[in-house]
C-alpha positions as CSV (number, residue, x, y, z in Angstrom):
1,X,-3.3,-6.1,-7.3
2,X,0.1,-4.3,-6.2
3,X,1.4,-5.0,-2.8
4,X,4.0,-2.5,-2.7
5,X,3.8,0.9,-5.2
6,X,6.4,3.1,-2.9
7,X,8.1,2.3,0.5
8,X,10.1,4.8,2.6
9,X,10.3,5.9,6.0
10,X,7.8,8.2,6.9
11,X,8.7,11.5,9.4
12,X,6.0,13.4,11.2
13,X,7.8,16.9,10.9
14,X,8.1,18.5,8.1
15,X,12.1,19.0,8.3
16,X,12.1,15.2,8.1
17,X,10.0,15.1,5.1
18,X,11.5,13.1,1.8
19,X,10.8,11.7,-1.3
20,X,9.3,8.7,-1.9
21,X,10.0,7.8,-5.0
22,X,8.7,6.4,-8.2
23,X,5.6,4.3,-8.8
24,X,6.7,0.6,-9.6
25,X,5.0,-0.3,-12.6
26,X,2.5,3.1,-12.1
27,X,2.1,6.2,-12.6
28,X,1.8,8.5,-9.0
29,X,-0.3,12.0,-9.0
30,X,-0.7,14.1,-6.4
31,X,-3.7,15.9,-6.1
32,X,-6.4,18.1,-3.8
33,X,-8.0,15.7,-1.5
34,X,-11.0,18.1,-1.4
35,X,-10.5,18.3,-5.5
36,X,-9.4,15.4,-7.7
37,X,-9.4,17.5,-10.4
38,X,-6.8,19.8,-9.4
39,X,-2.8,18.2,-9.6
40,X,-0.7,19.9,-6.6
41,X,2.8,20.8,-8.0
42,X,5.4,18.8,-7.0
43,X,6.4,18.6,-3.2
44,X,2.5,19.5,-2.6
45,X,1.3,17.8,0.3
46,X,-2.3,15.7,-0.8
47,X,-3.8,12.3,-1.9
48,X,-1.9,10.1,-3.5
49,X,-3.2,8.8,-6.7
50,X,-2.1,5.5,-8.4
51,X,-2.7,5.0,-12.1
52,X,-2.2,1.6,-14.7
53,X,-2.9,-1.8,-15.4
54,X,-1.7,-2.8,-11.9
55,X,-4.3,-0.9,-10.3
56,X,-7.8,-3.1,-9.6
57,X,-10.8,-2.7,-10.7
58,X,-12.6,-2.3,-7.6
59,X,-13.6,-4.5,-4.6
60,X,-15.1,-7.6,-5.9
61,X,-18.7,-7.7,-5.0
62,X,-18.8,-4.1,-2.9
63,X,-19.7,-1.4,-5.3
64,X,-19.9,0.9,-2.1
65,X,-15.9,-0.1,-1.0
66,X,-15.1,0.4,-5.1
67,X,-16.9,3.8,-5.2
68,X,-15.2,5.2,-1.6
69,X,-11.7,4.0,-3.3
70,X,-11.6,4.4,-7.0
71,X,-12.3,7.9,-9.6
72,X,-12.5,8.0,-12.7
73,X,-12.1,10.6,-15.6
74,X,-10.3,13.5,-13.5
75,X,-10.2,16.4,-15.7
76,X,-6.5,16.3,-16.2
77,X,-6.0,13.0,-17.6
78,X,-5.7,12.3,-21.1
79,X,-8.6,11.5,-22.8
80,X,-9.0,8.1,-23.8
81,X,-6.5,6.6,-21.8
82,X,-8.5,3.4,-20.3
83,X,-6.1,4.0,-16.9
84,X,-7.6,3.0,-13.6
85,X,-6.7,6.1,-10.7
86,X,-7.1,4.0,-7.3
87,X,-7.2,6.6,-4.0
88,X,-4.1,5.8,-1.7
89,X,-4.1,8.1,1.2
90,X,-2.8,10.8,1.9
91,X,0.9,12.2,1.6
């Protein structure tokens, strides 16, 4: 469990868009929300995904919450790395 991977203000235009920094103890990707397989390049606008050993498992005792929240194996990540990518929201 993490209670805080990033914190910044957030703007609703896009001239007051920023950065929000790096993952705290994580690693951040940003990627298609339509495709996890596909990494945006950086400044892309798309769901944030968190990866590590600070990221959960799932929801404990609802497989269906676990399933809507968590992916596994997206074709760009390193094969055998035993990571855990949880699905934040969207940037």
């Amino acid at each position: 469990c993490h209670i805080c991977v990033v914190n910044c203000a957030a703007s609703s235009s896009p001239e007051g868009a920023t950065r929000i920094g790096k993952g705290a103890g994580v690693v951040t990707w940003v990627v298609d929300p339509e495709n996890h397989d596909r990494l945006l390049p950086p400044g892309g606008t798309g769901e944030l995904l968190i990866e590590g050993p600070l990221v959960g498992r799932g929801y404990l005792q609802d497989m269906r919450k676990t399933e809507a929240s968590f992916i596994h194996d997206p074709a760009w990540l390193l094969r055998g790395s035993s990571a855990h990518q949880g699905r934040q929201g969207r940037l």
